[in-house]
C-alpha positions as CSV (number, residue, x, y, z in Angstrom):
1,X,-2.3,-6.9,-15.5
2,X,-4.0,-9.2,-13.5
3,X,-6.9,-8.0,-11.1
4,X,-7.6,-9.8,-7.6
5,X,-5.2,-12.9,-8.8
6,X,-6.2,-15.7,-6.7
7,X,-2.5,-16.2,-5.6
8,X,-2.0,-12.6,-5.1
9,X,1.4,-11.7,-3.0
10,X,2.9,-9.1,-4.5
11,X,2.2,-5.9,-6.1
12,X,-1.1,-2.7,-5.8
13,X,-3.5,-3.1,-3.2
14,X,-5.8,0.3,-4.2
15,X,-7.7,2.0,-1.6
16,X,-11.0,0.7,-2.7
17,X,-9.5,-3.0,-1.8
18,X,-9.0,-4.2,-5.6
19,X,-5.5,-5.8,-6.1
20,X,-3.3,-5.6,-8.6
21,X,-0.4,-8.4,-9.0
22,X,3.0,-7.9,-10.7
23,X,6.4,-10.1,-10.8
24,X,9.1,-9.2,-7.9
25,X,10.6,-6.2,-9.7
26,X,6.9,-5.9,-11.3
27,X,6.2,-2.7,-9.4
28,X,7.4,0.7,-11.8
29,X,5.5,-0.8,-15.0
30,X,2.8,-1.9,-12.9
31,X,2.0,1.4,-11.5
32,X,2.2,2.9,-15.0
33,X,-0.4,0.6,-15.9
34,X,-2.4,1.4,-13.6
35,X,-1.9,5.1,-13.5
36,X,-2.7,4.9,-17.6
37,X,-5.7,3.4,-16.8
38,X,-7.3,4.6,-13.7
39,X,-5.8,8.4,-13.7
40,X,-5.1,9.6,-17.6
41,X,-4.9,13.2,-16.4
42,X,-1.7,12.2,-13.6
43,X,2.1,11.7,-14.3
44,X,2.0,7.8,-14.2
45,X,3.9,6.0,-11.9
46,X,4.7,4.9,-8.1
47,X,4.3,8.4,-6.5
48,X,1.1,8.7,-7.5
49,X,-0.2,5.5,-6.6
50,X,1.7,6.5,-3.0
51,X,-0.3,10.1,-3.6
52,X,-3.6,8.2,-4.0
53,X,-3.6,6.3,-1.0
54,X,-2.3,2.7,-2.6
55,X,-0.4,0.4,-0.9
56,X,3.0,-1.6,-2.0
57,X,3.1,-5.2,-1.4
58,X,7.1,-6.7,-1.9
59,X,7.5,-10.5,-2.9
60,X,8.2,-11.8,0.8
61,X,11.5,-13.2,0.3
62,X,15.2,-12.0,1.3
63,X,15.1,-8.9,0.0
64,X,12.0,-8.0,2.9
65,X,12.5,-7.3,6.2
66,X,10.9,-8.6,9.3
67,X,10.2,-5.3,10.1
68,X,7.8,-4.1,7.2
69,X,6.9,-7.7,6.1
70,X,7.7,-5.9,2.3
71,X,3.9,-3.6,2.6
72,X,4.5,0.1,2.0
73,X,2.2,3.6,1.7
74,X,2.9,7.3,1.9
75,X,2.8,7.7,5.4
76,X,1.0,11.1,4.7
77,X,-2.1,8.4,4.3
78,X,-3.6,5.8,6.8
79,X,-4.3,2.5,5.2
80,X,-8.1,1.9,4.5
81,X,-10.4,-0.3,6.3
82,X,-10.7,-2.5,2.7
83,X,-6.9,-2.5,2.0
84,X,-6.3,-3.5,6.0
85,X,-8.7,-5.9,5.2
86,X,-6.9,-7.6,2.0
87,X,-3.7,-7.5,3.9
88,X,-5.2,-9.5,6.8
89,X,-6.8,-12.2,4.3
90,X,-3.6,-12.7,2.6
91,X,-1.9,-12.9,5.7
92,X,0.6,-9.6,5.9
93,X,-0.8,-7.9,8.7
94,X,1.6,-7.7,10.5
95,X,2.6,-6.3,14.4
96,X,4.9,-4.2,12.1
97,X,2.3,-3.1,9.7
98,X,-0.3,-2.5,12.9
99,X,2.0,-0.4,14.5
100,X,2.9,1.8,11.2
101,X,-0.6,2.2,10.7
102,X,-1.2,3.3,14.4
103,X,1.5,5.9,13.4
104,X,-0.4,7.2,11.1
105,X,-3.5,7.1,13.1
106,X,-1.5,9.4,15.5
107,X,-0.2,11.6,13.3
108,X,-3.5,12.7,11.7
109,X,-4.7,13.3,14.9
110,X,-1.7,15.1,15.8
111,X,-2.3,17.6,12.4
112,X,-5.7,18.1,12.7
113,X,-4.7,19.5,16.3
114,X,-6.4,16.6,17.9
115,X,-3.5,15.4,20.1
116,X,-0.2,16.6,21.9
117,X,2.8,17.5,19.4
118,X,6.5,16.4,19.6
């Protein structure tokens, strides 16, 4: 599996910033991989990438919207600083993704009784 592929646009971007590329419909095998490797002790797979804070990156073609810009997380988890940081040097940062992420922002404030609640 290739880690921090030059061309990287699609597939694992882990918490710590690493990335972790995979073909279009790449993702389920690629998160086994991953989980196999990183996590022996975890059921492998896409929820527990999600559990562990990762972040999906879609192929940007038609099947993306120009909502979400194809980048998905748990929202349970806030994005970190490093992934924020890959996603802006690869150029998906998006207004979408910004707001999802102030979302977040807002509702960990919101369960740590930090802020009003709906």
């Amino acid at each position: 599996m290739p880690k921090h592929h030059p061309g990287f646009s699609c597939g694992w971007i882990a918490p710590n910033g690493d990335t972790y590329s995979c073909g279009r419909e790449g993702h389920m095998e690629a998160a086994r991989w991953i989980t196999d490797a990183l996590y022996p002790d975890e059921l492998g797979g896409e929820r527990c990438l999600e559990e562990y804070g990762w972040i999906r990156l879609a192929a940007k073609n038609g099947w993306t919207s120009d909502y979400d810009d194809g980048v998905f997380w748990d929202f349970d988890n806030v994005p970190t600083k490093k992934q924020i940081g890959r996603l802006l040097d690869i150029g998906r940062y998006t207004p979408a993704v910004e707001d999802n992420v102030e979302m977040c922002l807002a509702r960990r404030t919101r369960r740590a009784g930090g802020g009003a609640t709906a």
